[in-house]
N, C-alpha and C positions, 0 to 999 in steps of 0.2 A: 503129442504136444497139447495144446490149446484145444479144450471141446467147447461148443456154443451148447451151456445150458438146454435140453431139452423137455425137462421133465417138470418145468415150470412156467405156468400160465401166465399171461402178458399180467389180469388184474393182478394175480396175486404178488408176484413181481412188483407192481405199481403199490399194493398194499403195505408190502414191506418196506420199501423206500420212504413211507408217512412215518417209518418209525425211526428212521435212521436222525441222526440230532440235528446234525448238518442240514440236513433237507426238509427240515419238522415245520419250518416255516413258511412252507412254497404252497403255494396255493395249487387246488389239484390242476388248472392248465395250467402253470409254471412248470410244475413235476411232468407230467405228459411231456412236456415241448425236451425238458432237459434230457428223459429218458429216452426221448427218438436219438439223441445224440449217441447214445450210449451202445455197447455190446456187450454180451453176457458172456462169459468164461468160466470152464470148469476149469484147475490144477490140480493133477496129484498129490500127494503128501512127496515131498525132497524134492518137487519139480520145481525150480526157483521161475519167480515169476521175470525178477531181473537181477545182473548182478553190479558189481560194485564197479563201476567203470564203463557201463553200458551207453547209450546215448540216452537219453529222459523222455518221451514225447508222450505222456498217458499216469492220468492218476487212474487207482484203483478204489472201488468202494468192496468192502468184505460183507456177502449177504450172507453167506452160510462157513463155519469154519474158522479159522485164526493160521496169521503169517507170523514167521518170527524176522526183524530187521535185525541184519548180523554186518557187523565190519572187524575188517584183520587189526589182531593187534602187529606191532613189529617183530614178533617172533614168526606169525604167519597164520597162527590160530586164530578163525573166528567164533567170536565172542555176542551174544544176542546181549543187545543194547533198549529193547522194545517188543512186545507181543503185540500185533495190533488183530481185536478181536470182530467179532458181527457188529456190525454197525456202525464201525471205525473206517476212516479212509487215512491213504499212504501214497507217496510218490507224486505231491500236487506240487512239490517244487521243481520236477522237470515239463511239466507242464506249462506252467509260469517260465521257465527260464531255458528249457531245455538243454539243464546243464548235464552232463555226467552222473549218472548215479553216485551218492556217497557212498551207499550200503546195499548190499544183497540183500534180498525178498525170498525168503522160500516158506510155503506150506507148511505146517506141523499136520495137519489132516486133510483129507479132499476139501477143497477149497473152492466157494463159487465165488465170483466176483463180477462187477461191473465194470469193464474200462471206459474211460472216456480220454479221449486223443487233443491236444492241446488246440487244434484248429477247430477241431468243436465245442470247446468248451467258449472261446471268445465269439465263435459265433451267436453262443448261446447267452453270452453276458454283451452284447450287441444289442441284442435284441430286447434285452432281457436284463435291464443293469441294475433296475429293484432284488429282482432274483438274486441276480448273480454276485451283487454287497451280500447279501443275505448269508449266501453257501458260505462268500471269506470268509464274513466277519466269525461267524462258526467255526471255520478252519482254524483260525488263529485262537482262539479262546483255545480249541482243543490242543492247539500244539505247543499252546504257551504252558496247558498243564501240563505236558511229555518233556520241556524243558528241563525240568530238574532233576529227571531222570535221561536224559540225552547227550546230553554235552553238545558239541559245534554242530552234527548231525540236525540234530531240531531246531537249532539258531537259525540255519542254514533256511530251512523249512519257513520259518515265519520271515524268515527278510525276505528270500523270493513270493511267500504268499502277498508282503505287504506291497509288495513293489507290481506285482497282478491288480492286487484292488485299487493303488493310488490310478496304476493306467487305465484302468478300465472309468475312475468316475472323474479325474479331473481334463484340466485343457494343457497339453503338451507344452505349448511355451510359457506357460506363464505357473505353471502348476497348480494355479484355483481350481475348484471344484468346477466341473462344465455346467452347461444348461441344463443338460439331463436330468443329473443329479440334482441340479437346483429345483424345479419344475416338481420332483419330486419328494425334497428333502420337505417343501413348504408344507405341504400336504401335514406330512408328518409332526413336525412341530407345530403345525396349529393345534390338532391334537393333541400333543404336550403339554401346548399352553391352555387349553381349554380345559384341561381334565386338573390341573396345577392351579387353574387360577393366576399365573404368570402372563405379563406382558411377551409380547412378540416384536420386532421391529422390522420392516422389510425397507433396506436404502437401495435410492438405483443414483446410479452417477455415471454419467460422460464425461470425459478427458472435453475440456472445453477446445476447438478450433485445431482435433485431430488429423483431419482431413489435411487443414493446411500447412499443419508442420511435415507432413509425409510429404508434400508437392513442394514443399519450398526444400526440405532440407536432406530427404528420400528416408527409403525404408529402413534402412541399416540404425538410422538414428532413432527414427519413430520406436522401432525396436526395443534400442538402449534408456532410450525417456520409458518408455512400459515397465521395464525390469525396475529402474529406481523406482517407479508407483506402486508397485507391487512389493519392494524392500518397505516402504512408506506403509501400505495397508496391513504388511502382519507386525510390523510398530505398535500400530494404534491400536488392531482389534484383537480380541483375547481369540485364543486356542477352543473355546466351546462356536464364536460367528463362525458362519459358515460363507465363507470368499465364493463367490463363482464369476466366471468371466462370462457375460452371456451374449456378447459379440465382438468386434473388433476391439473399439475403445469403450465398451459399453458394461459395465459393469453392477450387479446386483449381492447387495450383501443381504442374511438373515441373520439379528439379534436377538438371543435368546433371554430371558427374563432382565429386557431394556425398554425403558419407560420412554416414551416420545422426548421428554424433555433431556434424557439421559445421550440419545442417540443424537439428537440435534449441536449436542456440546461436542461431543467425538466427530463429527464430520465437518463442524469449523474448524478444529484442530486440526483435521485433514487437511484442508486447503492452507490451511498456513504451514502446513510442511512439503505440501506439494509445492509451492510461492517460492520456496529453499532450492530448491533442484537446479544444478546448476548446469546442465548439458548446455542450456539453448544460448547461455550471455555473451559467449565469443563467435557465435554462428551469424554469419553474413545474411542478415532476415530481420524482420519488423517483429516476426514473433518471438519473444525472448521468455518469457517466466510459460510454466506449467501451473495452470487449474483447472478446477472442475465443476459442473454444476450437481446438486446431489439433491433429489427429492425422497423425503421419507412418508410411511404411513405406518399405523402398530394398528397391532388386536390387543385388546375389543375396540380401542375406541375408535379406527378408523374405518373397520370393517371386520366381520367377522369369517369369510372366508378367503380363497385367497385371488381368487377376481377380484376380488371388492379391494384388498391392498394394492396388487399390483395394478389397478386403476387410479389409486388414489395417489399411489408414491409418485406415478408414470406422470399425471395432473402436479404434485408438488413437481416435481422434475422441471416439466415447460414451466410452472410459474418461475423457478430459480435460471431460466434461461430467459424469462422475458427481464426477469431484474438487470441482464444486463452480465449475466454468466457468473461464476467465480463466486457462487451465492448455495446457500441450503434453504430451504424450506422446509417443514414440517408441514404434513396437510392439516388445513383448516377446513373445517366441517362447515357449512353455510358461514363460514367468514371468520365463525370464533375459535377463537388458539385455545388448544387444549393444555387449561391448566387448574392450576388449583383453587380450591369453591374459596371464597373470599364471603364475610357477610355484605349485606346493603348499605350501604353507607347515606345514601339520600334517601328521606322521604317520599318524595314525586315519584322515584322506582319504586319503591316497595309498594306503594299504592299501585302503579300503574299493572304492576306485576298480578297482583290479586287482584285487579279489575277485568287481567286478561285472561286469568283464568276463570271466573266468573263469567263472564261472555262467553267462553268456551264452553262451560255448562247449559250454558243459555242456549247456546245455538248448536252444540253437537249431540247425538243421540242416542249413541250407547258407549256404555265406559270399563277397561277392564284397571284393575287396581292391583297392584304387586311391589311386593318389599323386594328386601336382600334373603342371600340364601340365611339357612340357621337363622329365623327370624325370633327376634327378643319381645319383650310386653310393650314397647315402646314402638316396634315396627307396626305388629299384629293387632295395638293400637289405634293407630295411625291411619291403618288401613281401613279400618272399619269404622271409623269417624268418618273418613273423607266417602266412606260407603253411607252413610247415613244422612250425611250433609247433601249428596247429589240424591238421595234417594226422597229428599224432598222436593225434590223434582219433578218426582214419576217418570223419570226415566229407566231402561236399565242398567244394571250395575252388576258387575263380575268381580269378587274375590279370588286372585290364584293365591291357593294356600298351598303348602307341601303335605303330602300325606301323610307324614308323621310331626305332630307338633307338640310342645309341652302340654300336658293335660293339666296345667291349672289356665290354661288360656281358652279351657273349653266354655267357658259361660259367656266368655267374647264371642263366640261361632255363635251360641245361642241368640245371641242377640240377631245375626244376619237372619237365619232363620223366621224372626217373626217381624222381618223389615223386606221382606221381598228382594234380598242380597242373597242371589246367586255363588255358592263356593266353587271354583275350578279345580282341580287336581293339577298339580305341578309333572303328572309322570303319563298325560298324554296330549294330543295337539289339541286346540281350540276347535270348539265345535260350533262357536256363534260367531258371528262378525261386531268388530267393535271401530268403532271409529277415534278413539284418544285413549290412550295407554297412561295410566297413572304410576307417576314410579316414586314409594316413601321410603323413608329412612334408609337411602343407599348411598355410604361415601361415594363409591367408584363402578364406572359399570362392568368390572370383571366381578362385580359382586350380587351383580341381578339374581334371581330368581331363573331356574334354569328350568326348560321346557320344548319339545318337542315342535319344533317350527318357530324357535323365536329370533333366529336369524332372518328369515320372511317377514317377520313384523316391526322389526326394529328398521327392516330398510324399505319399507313402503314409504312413501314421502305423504301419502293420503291420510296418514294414520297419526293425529298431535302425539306430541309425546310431552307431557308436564310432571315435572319434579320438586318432591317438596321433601325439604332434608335438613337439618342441625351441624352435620359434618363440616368442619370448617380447613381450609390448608392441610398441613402434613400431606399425607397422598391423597387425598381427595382428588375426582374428577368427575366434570359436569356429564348427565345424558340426558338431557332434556333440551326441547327446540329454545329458540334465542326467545329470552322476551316472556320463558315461560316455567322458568325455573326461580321458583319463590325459595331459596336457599337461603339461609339469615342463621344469625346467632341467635339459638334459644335452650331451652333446659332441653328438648326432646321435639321428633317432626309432628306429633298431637299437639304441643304447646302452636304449632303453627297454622295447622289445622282450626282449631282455637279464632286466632286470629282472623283464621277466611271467612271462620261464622259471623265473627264483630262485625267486618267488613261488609258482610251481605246482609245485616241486619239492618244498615244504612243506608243498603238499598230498595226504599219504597217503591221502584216501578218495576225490579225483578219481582217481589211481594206480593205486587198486587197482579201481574202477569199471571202467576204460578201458585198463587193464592197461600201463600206456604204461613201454615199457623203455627205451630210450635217449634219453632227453631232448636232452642237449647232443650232438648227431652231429655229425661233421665239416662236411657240408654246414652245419647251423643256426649253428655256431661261424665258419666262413666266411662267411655272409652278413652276421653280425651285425657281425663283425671289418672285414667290407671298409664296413660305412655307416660306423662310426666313425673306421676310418684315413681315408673318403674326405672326411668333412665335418672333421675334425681336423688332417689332413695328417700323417701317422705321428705323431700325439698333441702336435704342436707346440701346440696350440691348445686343449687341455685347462685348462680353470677350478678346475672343485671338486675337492677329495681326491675326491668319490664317483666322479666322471668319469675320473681318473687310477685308480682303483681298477677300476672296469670293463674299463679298458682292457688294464690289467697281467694282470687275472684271463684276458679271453678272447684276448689275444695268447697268453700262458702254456700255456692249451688249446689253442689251433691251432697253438702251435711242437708239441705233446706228440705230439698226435693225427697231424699229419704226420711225425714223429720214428718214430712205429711203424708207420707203412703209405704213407709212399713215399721216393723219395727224390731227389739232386739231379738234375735237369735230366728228370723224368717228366713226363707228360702232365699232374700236377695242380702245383699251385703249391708249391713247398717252402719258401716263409717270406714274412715277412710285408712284406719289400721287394719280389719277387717280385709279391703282393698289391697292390699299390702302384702299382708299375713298369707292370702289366699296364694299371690306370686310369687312366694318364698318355699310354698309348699313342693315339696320332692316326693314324685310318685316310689313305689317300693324299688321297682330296678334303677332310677337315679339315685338312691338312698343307697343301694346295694353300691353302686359307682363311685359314690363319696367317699364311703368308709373306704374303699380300695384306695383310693386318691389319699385319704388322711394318713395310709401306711405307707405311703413315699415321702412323709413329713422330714425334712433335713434340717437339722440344727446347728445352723452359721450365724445367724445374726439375731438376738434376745429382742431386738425393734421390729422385724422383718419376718412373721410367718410364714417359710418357704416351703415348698414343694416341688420336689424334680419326679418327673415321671419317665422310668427309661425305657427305650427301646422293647425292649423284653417286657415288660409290665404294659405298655399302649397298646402292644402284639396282642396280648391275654386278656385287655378290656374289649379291643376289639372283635375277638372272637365271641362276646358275651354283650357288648352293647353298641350301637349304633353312629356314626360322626352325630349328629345331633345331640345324642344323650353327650356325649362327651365333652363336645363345647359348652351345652348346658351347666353341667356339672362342675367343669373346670372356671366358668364364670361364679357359680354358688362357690366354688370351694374358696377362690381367691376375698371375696363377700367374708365369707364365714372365719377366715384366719386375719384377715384386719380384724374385725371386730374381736376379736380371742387376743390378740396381740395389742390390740388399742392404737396402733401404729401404723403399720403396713404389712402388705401381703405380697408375694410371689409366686404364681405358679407359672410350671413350665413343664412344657410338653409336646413331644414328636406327633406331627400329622402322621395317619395311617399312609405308608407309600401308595397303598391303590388312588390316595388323593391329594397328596404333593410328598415334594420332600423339606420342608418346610419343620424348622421348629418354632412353637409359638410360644411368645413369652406375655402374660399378664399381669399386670400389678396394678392392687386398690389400694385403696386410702379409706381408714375408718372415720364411724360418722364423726369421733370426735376430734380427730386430729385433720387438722388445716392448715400448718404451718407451711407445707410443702405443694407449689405447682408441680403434679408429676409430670404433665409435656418438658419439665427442664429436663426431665432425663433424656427423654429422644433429644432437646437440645445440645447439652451434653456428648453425649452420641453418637450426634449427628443422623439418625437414623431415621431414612427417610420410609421406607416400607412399616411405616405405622402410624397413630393417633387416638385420639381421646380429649376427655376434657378433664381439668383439674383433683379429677378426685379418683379417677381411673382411664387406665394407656392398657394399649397392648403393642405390638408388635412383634415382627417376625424375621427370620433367615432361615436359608439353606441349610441344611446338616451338615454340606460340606465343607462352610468357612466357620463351622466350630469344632475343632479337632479333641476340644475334652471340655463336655458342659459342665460339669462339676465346677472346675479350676473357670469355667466364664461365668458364670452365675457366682462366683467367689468374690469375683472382681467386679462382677456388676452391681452387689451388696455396696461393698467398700465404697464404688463410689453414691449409692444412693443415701450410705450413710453421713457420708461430707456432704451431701445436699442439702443434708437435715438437719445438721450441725448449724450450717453457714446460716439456714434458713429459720431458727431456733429466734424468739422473738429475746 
């Protein structure tokens, strides 16, 4: 009958199991722990391992060998329905259910195998229920491929698989996901959301005055009020939140790519549905309506691991219970509600604002500087002006750059170089201590600059954090301390930069402190000059008189200052087209990138230079060029078909899956056409996962709510060409 394997070694054994599909995920003490569970069998060739009406209590893994599954037809002859080979498992639905065999198991060759016995296996998903999701969710994928060659057999197979995994990860009465799984689902989607660039949302919520409905009115009812909140919570939240009950009445949801402001709107909906329920109005008791208190917190902005959330939501929680119950909160970070960057509207702030970050200079003593990821001529600008202006200081001053950056931005580096500006490398942890974090040209902070310990940095409370940005509404979100975030409407965050110089030239007793003699130097007038030609395009794009007026003042300087110390065709740039010309320049592999990008040219709209880049074609830039090259590019290509078109431009194009599933959509406007605000189109829209200023938008979605981009970017022309109609002077 049955022989225990002998002629093979425990590793080698453990060897083989890392290759089996099912099991390819386990970490190797997962595999050890699951393998002591197990036992090793030899079968003959026609020695059935079980047959068709047996009892079920043991899946089998095939190491060496192939089974054939055979059931009778109603003549009486059996018929092989499945060959399940090396590497393949069989028989996991009498495990789960311990129903009856459907079908007979026999050998076609000596056969070794693994059993494992149903009481072992839930011991092991016990213990183990990271793992033990793992092994189903495998099971089923495999068994949903045997499907269509199986008939009721395999059906059979995945409803008892699915109904093992619902038991193993949720909570019995109420069927939410348990704490377990919750505890460790969070884990996981932060990583999601970190690697995406997607928002997280963690809600925790109590049944307001549970305790006392159970004493007044008993359990049986407590009970029946649970089931209606729980009809009520898969209402409201989609099929990707993950429900879990993580105690009595105490419950924790995860929302997946949900924006704080998004989740706070779904969870007063809540209570006004819960406020509906009508158990309690004919119950002989004071308590009559159902509600709840609901505290939330999201990544990044409330915290970036998941301590840090579930502190913050647990804090919103008690504030919405000290309001007085039956309330939501959203955490507030030192008091300010997280929303969107608005400009300065009064005076006396905007001064006060640039006064305190000037004192901050004054008084703090070493400073690191850092844009957004994919940083533009207007970031990298930005940065390095605001490195040049503290560097008149003599203090020091840290640039995080990323390790790969455009190389017509390299005579910007050059400049730090001979200014005692320190470059960082974005791809490993800080090696100096800094005491104020500079953060320019960043909408949102899922959009920082990403580095090795900057979770540690962002939550020291020692550590200022000062923001200086142009980004205005759309999804915009503040990171910077209250009080210190000089945000304003301007052509570019240089043009604001700009501004901190006016400001501190005004001030004679910092001056005369720190003895600072040339303020506006050529390098500082060149850095500030190249973020606003870059994010303006030589000033086409220029709004307010104040922005025109910036513009005209430091072009003015930087014609002056080159006019007396160099001259045509020298090693430094001799005007401000020059300037220009030099940022438009495309090294050979982004020129190799274009041309590819100009062979995805689509011809829908004679006003509208488009570009669809599919699937297939992002695959095969990607194996040959980098996400940076590619955003690079795709902003020149969009640039370069306005201008060719005289109209507008479209480009669009799938994120590489290794870094969202995300498709992005871009559209310029040429220098000479102005007829048209493009933010109406996110108006329009309604499209809040994006922004821009009048002369170029981007934005973006999931791949999965466009089921054929062709026919959307059809319909998305169409209507931008009634925008341009209506808007046609």
């Amino acid at each position: 009958m049955k022989e225990t394997s002998a002629f093979h070694s425990h590793q080698a054994t453990i060897k083989l199991l890392q290759s089996i599909k099912i099991l390819s995920k386990l970490s190797p003490k997962d595999l050890q722990n699951l393998y002591s569970h197990m036992n090793e069998e030899t079968f003959l060739e026609g020695q059935p391992l079980f047959n068709e009406g047996d009892k079920g209590e043991v899946m089998y893994i095939v190491l060496a060998g192939s089974v054939s599954i055979l059931v009778n037809t109603p003549s009486g002859d059996p018929i092989e329905i499945a060959e399940i080979k090396e590497g393949n498992f069989l028989g996991e639905m009498s495990i789960f259910d311990s129903s009856e065999r459907s079908a007979t198991c026999t050998p076609k060759s000596d056969t070794r195998v693994l059993s494992l016995k149903s009481t072992d296996f839930y011991d092991f998903i016990k213990t183990n229920p990271k793992a033990g999701i793992s092994i189903m969710h495998r099971m089923l994928h495999t068994v949903t491929l045997r499907l269509k060659h199986t008939g009721a057999f395999i059906s059979d197979m995945v409803t008892w698989g699915e109904q093992a995994r619902v038991r193993a990860i949720t909570d019995d009465f109420t069927g939410l996901y348990n704490r377990r799984f919750l505890d460790e689902a969070i884990e996981e989607r932060l990583n999601e959301a970190g690697a995406s660039g997607q928002p997280l949302c963690l809600v925790m919520i109590d049944l307001d005055h549970f305790g006392t409905l159970n004493n007044l009115y008993g359990q049986e009812t407590g009970d029946e009020v649970l089931l209606e909140v729980i009809t009520i919570f898969r209402k409201l939240f989609r099929k990707e939140d993950i429900l879990s009950r993580y105690g009595g009445d105490e419950f924790t949801f995860l929302l997946p790519g949900t924006k704080g402001e998004e989740a706070l709107k779904i969870c007063k909906a809540l209570n006004e549905e819960l406020r509906t329920i009508e158990t309690l109005r004919e119950k002989e008791g004071n308590l009559k309506t159902v509600t709840a208190s609901i505290g939330i917190a999201c990544y990044p902005d409330h915290g970036q691991n998941a301590e840090d959330l579930k502190e913050h939501a647990d804090k919103a929680l008690y504030r919405a219970k000290e309001a007085g119950r039956d309330t939501v909160r959203l955490w507030n970070d030192k008091e300010r509600k997280v929303l969107a960057k608005t400009k300065i509207t009064r005076i006396k702030e905007r001064n006060q604002i640039v006064n305190n970050i000037l004192d901050a200079i004054v008084q703090r003593d070493s400073f690191l500087i850092m844009g957004h990821q994919t940083p533009d001529e207007d970031c990298i600008s930005s940065m390095i002006a605001m490195g040049l202006l503290i560097n008149k200081f003599a203090k020091p001053v840290y640039l995080l750059i990323p390790g790969k950056i455009n190389e017509n931005f390299q005579y910007l580096l050059n400049i730090c170089r001979y200014n005692a500006i320190q470059i960082l490398p974005n791809t490993e942890a800080l090696k100096v201590n800094v005491s104020t974090v500079i953060l320019m040209d960043t909408p949102k902070p899922d959009m920082r600059e990403l580095f090795p310990g900057m979770e540690e940095l962002y939550s020291d409370t020692n550590i200022l954090k000062i923001e200086i940005d142009h980004h205005l509404e759309a999804d915009s979100a503040y990171s910077g301390d209250k009080g210190y975030c000089f945000v304003d409407e301007a052509s570019s965050a240089s043009e604001l930069v700009g501004m901190i110089a006016f400001k501190l030239s005004n001030r004679e007793d910092i001056f005369n402190d720190f003895n600072i003699q040339e303020l506006f130097s050529r390098n500082f007038v060149l850095a500030v000059l190249t973020g606003i030609i870059g994010d303006s395009k030589m000033g086409k794009y220029l709004k307010t008189r104040r922005e025109k007026w910036f513009y005209k003042l430091f072009s003015t300087m930087f014609s002056e200052i080159l006019g007396s110390i160099t001259h045509k065709n020298s090693s430094n740039f001799s005007s401000m087209d020059e300037v220009f010309n030099g940022l438009q320049q495309l090294s050979k592999q982004e020129d190799e990138c274009f041309n590819l990008m100009m062979k995805q040219k689509v011809e829908i709209s004679p006003k509208i230079g488009s570009v669809i880049i599919t699937e297939d074609a992002i695959k095969k830039m990607r194996d040959k060029y980098d996400h940076e090259t590619i955003v690079t590019v795709a902003r020149y290509t969009a640039d370069s078909l306005a201008e060719t078109s005289r109209l507008l431009s479209l480009v669009v194009y799938y994120d590489d899956k290794k870094d969202s599933d995300l498709i992005q959509f871009r559209i310029r406007r040429s220098k000479s056409y102005k007829d048209l605000d493009l933010r109406k189109i996110l108006e329009e829209k309604e499209i809040k996962n994006g922004g821009g200023h009048p002369g170029a938008i981007g934005f973006r979605f999931p791949a999965s709510e466009v089921s054929d981009l062709t026919q959307y970017v059809k319909s998305l022309i169409t209507l931008i060409e009634e925008l341009m109609e209506n808007a046609a002077p």
